[in-house]
N, C-alpha and C positions, 0 to 999 in steps of 0.2 A: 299759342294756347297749349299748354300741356295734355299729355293725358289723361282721360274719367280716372280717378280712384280706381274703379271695379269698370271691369267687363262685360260680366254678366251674376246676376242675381238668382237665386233661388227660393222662393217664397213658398212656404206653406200655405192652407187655405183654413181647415177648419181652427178654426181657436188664431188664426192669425187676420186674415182678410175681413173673415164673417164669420158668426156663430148661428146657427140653425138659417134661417132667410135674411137674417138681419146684418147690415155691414156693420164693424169693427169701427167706430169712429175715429174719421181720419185716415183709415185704411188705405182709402182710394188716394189721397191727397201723397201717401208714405208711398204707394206704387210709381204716382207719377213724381215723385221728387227723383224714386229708383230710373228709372224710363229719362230724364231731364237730363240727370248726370252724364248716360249716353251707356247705361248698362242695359245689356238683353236681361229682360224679364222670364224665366220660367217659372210656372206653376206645378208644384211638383206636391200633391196628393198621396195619403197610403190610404184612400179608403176606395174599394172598387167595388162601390152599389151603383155607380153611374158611369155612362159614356165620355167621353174628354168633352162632345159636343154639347155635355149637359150642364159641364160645366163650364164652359165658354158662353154660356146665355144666359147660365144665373151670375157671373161674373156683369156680361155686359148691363143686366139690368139692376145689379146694386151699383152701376156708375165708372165699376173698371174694366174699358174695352180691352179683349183680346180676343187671338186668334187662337183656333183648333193646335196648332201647333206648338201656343203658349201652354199648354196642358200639358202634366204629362200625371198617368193614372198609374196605383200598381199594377193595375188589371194588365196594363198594356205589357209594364216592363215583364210579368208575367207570362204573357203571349210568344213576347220575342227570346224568353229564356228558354220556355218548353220547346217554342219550333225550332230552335239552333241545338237545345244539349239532348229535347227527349221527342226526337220527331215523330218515332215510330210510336212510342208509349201508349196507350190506351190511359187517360187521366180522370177519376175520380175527386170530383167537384161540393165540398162543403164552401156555397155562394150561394149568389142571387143570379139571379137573368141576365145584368149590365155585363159581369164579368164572363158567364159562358158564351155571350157572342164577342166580348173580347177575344177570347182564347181563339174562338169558332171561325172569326178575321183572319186568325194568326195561323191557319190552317192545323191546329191543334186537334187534336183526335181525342173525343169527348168520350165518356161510357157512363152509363147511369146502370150499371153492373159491377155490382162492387166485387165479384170474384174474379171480372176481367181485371181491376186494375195494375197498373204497374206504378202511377205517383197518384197519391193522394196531396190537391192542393185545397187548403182551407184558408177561409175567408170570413169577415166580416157574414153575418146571415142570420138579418131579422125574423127568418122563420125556422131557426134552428131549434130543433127536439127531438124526442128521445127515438125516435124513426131515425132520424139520421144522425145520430149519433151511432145509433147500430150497424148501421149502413159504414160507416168510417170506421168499426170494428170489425168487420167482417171485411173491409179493402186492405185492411193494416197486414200484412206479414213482414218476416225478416230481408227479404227483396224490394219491401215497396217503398220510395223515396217517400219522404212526407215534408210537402214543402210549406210556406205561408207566405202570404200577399203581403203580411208587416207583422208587426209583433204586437203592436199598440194594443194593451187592454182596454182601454176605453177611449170614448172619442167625445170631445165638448160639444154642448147643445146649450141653444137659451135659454133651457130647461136646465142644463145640469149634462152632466158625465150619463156616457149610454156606454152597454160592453162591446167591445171592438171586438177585431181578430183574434185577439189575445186570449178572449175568455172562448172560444172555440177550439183555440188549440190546445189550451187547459184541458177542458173536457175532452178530448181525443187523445192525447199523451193520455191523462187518467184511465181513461177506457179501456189503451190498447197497448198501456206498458211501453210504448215507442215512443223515443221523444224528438224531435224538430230536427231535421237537415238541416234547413236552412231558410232562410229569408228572401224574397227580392225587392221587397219595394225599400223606403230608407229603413235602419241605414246601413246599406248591404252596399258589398262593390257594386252588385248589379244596378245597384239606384246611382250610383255614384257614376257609373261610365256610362250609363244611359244617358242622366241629365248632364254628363261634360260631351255626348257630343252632342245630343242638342242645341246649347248653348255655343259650341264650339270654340270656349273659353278655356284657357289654361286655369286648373284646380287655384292657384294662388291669386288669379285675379278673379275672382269669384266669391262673392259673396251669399251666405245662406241665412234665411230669415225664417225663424219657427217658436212656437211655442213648447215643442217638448224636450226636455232634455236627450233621451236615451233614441232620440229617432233624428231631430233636427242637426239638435247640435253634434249629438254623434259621428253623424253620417258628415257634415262639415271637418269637423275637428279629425275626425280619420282622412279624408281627401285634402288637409292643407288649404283649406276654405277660411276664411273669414267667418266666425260662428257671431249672429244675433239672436238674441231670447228675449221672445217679448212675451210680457205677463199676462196677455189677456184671452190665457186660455189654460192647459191643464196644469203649467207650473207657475208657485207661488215663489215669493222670496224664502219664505221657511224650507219650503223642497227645494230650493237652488241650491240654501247653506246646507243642506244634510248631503247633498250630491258631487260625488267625484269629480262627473262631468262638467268641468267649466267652459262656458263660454268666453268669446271675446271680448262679446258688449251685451249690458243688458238694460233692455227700452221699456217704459211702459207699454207701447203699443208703435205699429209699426209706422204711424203717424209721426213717431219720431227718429224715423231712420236718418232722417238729415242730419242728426248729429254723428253718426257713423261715418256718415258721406264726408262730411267736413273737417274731422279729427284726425 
Protein backbone atom coordinates (compact mmCIF):
# COMPACT_ATOMS: atom_id res chain seq x y z
CA UNK A 1 0.00 0.00 0.00
CA UNK A 2 1.57 3.27 -0.90
CA UNK A 3 1.81 6.35 0.82
CA UNK A 4 -1.30 9.16 1.85
CA UNK A 5 -0.98 11.89 -0.99
CA UNK A 6 -0.53 14.32 2.07
CA UNK A 7 0.72 14.10 5.52
CA UNK A 8 -0.91 16.62 7.16
CA UNK A 9 -3.72 19.12 6.26
CA UNK A 10 -4.34 22.58 7.33
CA UNK A 11 -7.95 23.71 7.43
CA UNK A 12 -9.37 27.10 8.04
CA UNK A 13 -12.49 27.35 10.14
CA UNK A 14 -14.51 30.38 9.53
CA UNK A 15 -15.84 30.67 5.73
CA UNK A 16 -14.38 27.09 5.42
CA UNK A 17 -15.69 24.44 8.05
CA UNK A 18 -18.66 26.77 9.37
CA UNK A 19 -20.03 29.97 8.97
CA UNK A 20 -21.30 31.88 12.22
CA UNK A 21 -23.00 28.34 14.29
CA UNK A 22 -23.92 26.71 11.17
CA UNK A 23 -21.69 23.82 9.60
CA UNK A 24 -20.51 24.28 5.80
CA UNK A 25 -22.30 21.44 4.13
CA UNK A 26 -20.43 18.50 3.83
CA UNK A 27 -17.63 20.10 5.79
CA UNK A 28 -17.54 17.52 8.23
CA UNK A 29 -17.82 14.65 5.59
CA UNK A 30 -14.33 16.87 3.55
CA UNK A 31 -12.46 16.64 7.18
CA UNK A 32 -13.01 12.91 7.49
CA UNK A 33 -12.23 12.04 3.84
CA UNK A 34 -8.96 14.47 5.06
CA UNK A 35 -8.45 12.32 8.40
CA UNK A 36 -9.32 8.76 6.00
CA UNK A 37 -6.52 9.44 3.69
CA UNK A 38 -4.27 9.14 6.90
CA UNK A 39 -3.48 13.13 6.89
CA UNK A 40 -3.00 14.97 10.54
CA UNK A 41 -5.78 17.36 10.58
CA UNK A 42 -4.92 21.04 11.91
CA UNK A 43 -7.19 23.65 12.57
CA UNK A 44 -5.46 26.72 12.08
CA UNK A 45 -7.78 30.14 12.94
CA UNK A 46 -6.63 34.06 12.67
CA UNK A 47 -9.39 35.07 14.69
CA UNK A 48 -8.52 35.32 18.54
CA UNK A 49 -11.95 36.24 20.32
CA UNK A 50 -11.90 32.52 21.70
CA UNK A 51 -9.77 29.84 23.53
CA UNK A 52 -8.57 26.76 21.30
CA UNK A 53 -11.05 24.93 23.87
CA UNK A 54 -13.78 26.83 22.45
CA UNK A 55 -13.21 25.85 19.60
CA UNK A 56 -12.73 22.30 19.84
CA UNK A 57 -16.53 22.11 21.44
CA UNK A 58 -18.13 23.98 18.74
CA UNK A 59 -16.21 21.92 16.28
CA UNK A 60 -17.25 18.74 18.13
CA UNK A 61 -20.91 19.67 18.27
CA UNK A 62 -21.40 20.61 14.52
CA UNK A 63 -20.19 16.72 13.99
CA UNK A 64 -16.25 17.23 13.58
CA UNK A 65 -14.38 15.64 16.57
CA UNK A 66 -11.16 17.09 17.64
CA UNK A 67 -8.79 17.49 20.05
CA UNK A 68 -7.45 20.94 21.95
CA UNK A 69 -4.39 20.26 20.00
CA UNK A 70 -6.12 20.05 16.59
CA UNK A 71 -6.51 23.93 17.09
CA UNK A 72 -4.25 26.24 16.73
CA UNK A 73 -5.54 30.20 17.38
CA UNK A 74 -3.65 33.46 16.44
CA UNK A 75 -3.85 34.34 20.01
CA UNK A 76 -1.68 31.38 20.78
CA UNK A 77 0.98 31.76 17.95
CA UNK A 78 0.86 35.45 19.43
CA UNK A 79 1.73 34.28 22.99
CA UNK A 80 4.63 32.14 21.87
CA UNK A 81 6.16 35.06 19.69
CA UNK A 82 6.02 37.75 22.44
CA UNK A 83 7.38 35.14 25.31
CA UNK A 84 10.44 34.10 23.10
CA UNK A 85 11.32 37.63 20.98
CA UNK A 86 9.55 40.45 23.63
CA UNK A 87 9.69 38.71 27.06
CA UNK A 88 10.52 41.52 29.15
CA UNK A 89 8.19 44.13 26.98
CA UNK A 90 5.34 45.62 28.99
CA UNK A 91 2.49 44.90 25.74
CA UNK A 92 -0.43 47.11 25.09
CA UNK A 93 -3.70 45.06 24.03
CA UNK A 94 -6.28 46.40 21.25
CA UNK A 95 -8.59 42.69 21.94
CA UNK A 96 -10.92 41.07 23.76
CA UNK A 97 -10.53 38.89 27.03
CA UNK A 98 -9.98 35.14 24.97
CA UNK A 99 -6.75 36.72 23.70
CA UNK A 100 -5.33 38.64 27.08
CA UNK A 101 -5.45 35.32 28.95
CA UNK A 102 -3.92 33.93 25.88
CA UNK A 103 -0.95 36.03 26.13
CA UNK A 104 -1.50 35.91 30.26
CA UNK A 105 -0.70 31.71 29.68
CA UNK A 106 2.21 32.63 27.62
CA UNK A 107 3.71 34.39 30.67
CA UNK A 108 3.46 37.74 28.65
CA UNK A 109 3.51 40.98 30.57
CA UNK A 110 0.17 42.69 30.01
CA UNK A 111 -0.17 46.79 30.74
CA UNK A 112 -3.43 48.56 30.45
CA UNK A 113 -1.02 51.89 30.58
CA UNK A 114 -0.52 53.02 27.40
CA UNK A 115 2.64 55.13 28.35
CA UNK A 116 4.14 51.92 29.75
CA UNK A 117 4.07 50.29 26.55
CA UNK A 118 6.82 48.92 24.55
CA UNK A 119 4.60 46.65 21.63
CA UNK A 120 1.35 47.47 20.88
CA UNK A 121 -0.69 44.22 19.54
CA UNK A 122 -4.05 44.69 17.79
CA UNK A 123 -6.65 42.39 17.29
CA UNK A 124 -10.03 41.65 16.07
CA UNK A 125 -12.30 43.87 19.18
CA UNK A 126 -16.06 43.93 19.01
CA UNK A 127 -15.93 46.65 21.56
CA UNK A 128 -13.54 48.79 19.76
CA UNK A 129 -14.02 52.87 20.04
CA UNK A 130 -12.78 56.03 20.15
CA UNK A 131 -11.43 55.35 24.06
CA UNK A 132 -9.38 53.08 22.64
CA UNK A 133 -8.32 54.16 19.75
CA UNK A 134 -6.80 56.94 21.92
CA UNK A 135 -5.34 54.77 24.04
CA UNK A 136 -3.39 52.99 20.84
CA UNK A 137 -2.34 56.85 20.12
CA UNK A 138 -1.05 57.51 23.12
CA UNK A 139 1.06 53.60 23.24
CA UNK A 140 2.28 54.46 19.53
CA UNK A 141 5.87 56.23 19.57
CA UNK A 142 8.97 55.61 17.32
CA UNK A 143 10.22 52.59 19.81
CA UNK A 144 6.98 50.92 19.99
CA UNK A 145 6.70 47.62 17.96
CA UNK A 146 3.27 47.46 16.57
CA UNK A 147 2.36 44.09 15.89
CA UNK A 148 -1.28 42.10 14.52
CA UNK A 149 -2.82 38.72 15.26
CA UNK A 150 -3.70 38.74 11.24
CA UNK A 151 -4.33 41.15 8.62
CA UNK A 152 -7.84 39.97 7.66
CA UNK A 153 -10.29 42.94 7.12
CA UNK A 154 -13.23 41.07 7.58
CA UNK A 155 -14.31 37.76 8.60
CA UNK A 156 -17.61 35.65 7.07
CA UNK A 157 -20.78 35.25 9.18
CA UNK A 158 -24.27 33.88 8.06
CA UNK A 159 -25.24 37.15 8.19
CA UNK A 160 -22.61 38.50 5.83
CA UNK A 161 -18.83 40.02 6.18
CA UNK A 162 -18.11 41.62 9.86
CA UNK A 163 -14.73 43.95 10.31
CA UNK A 164 -11.71 41.86 11.34
CA UNK A 165 -8.20 42.78 12.53
CA UNK A 166 -7.70 44.62 9.62
CA UNK A 167 -10.17 47.49 10.20
CA UNK A 168 -8.44 48.16 13.69
CA UNK A 169 -5.29 48.28 12.37
CA UNK A 170 -6.61 50.78 9.73
CA UNK A 171 -7.70 52.92 12.46
CA UNK A 172 -4.45 52.76 14.46
CA UNK A 173 -1.86 53.26 11.34
CA UNK A 174 -4.47 56.35 10.59
CA UNK A 175 -4.41 57.73 14.16
CA UNK A 176 -0.86 57.28 14.87
CA UNK A 177 1.06 57.80 11.41
CA UNK A 178 2.89 54.26 12.20
CA UNK A 179 2.22 51.65 10.10
CA UNK A 180 2.33 47.53 10.86
CA UNK A 181 5.56 45.60 11.82
CA UNK A 182 4.38 42.67 11.33
CA UNK A 183 1.87 39.97 11.43
CA UNK A 184 1.73 36.46 13.37
CA UNK A 185 -1.08 34.66 12.67
CA UNK A 186 -1.40 33.30 8.67
CA UNK A 187 0.26 34.13 6.50
CA UNK A 188 3.38 35.01 8.43
CA UNK A 189 6.42 32.53 8.79
CA UNK A 190 5.33 32.70 12.20
CA UNK A 191 2.01 30.81 11.31
CA UNK A 192 3.87 28.72 8.93
CA UNK A 193 6.58 27.22 11.41
CA UNK A 194 3.99 27.10 14.18
CA UNK A 195 1.54 24.95 12.14
CA UNK A 196 4.63 22.85 10.52
CA UNK A 197 5.56 21.83 13.82
CA UNK A 198 2.56 20.94 14.95
CA UNK A 199 1.70 18.84 12.39
CA UNK A 200 5.33 17.70 12.19
CA UNK A 201 4.89 17.42 8.40
CA UNK A 202 7.32 18.41 5.94
CA UNK A 203 5.94 21.85 4.08
CA UNK A 204 5.51 19.70 0.73
CA UNK A 205 3.47 17.09 2.04
CA UNK A 206 0.98 19.29 3.40
CA UNK A 207 -1.79 20.33 2.34
CA UNK A 208 -3.76 23.96 3.17
CA UNK A 209 -7.47 24.20 2.89
CA UNK A 210 -9.13 28.09 3.13
CA UNK A 211 -11.21 30.45 1.81
CA UNK A 212 -9.21 33.46 1.57
CA UNK A 213 -6.81 34.30 -0.96
CA UNK A 214 -4.24 36.69 0.78
CA UNK A 215 -4.15 34.73 4.19
CA UNK A 216 -4.79 30.88 3.22
CA UNK A 217 -3.53 30.41 0.05
CA UNK A 218 -0.78 32.83 0.74
CA UNK A 219 0.58 31.47 3.78
CA UNK A 220 0.34 27.82 1.62
CA UNK A 221 1.88 29.02 -1.55
CA UNK A 222 4.81 30.90 0.42
CA UNK A 223 5.63 27.46 2.59
CA UNK A 224 5.61 25.00 -0.75
CA UNK A 225 2.10 23.72 0.62
CA UNK A 226 -0.31 22.33 -1.59
CA UNK A 227 -2.89 25.55 -1.68
CA UNK A 228 -7.05 24.66 -1.86
CA UNK A 229 -9.63 27.61 -2.11
CA UNK A 230 -12.79 26.87 -1.51
CA UNK A 231 -15.68 29.17 -2.32
CA UNK A 232 -17.77 29.18 0.50
CA UNK A 233 -16.69 31.95 2.24
CA UNK A 234 -15.04 35.42 1.58
CA UNK A 235 -13.64 34.60 -2.12
CA UNK A 236 -15.78 34.46 -5.08
CA UNK A 237 -14.72 33.25 -8.66
CA UNK A 238 -14.81 37.04 -9.88
CA UNK A 239 -12.10 37.90 -6.93
CA UNK A 240 -10.00 34.63 -7.74
CA UNK A 241 -9.73 36.11 -11.48
CA UNK A 242 -8.77 39.67 -10.43
CA UNK A 243 -6.16 38.05 -7.88
CA UNK A 244 -2.50 37.35 -8.41
CA UNK A 245 -2.60 34.91 -5.70
CA UNK A 246 -3.22 31.53 -7.43
CA UNK A 247 -3.99 28.52 -5.88
CA UNK A 248 -3.58 24.88 -6.71
CA UNK A 249 -7.14 23.77 -6.72
CA UNK A 250 -10.13 25.35 -6.41
CA UNK A 251 -13.44 23.48 -4.63
CA UNK A 252 -16.75 24.61 -4.22
CA UNK A 253 -16.68 23.68 -0.60
CA UNK A 254 -14.38 21.46 1.25
CA UNK A 255 -16.84 18.52 0.91
CA UNK A 256 -15.01 18.20 -2.16
CA UNK A 257 -11.64 17.87 -1.07
CA UNK A 258 -11.67 14.36 -2.36
CA UNK A 259 -11.07 15.34 -5.56
CA UNK A 260 -7.59 16.84 -4.36
CA UNK A 261 -6.99 13.64 -2.69
CA UNK A 262 -7.36 11.71 -5.71
CA UNK A 263 -5.78 13.86 -8.60
Amino acid sequence: MGSPPYEGAIVDLDGTVYLGDSLISGADRGVAALRESGAAVLFVTNKAIERRAVYRDKLGKLGVPARTEDVMTSSAMAGSYLAEHHPRARVFVVGETPLRRELADHDVRLTDDPDEAAVLLASMDRQFDYDRLTDALHAMDDDTVFLATNPDRTCPTENGEIPDCGAMVGAIEGATGHELHGVLGKPSQTAIDAASTALGVASERCLVVGDRLETDVRMGNRAGMTTVLVLTGVTDRKTLERSSIRPDHVVDSLADVGEVLSA
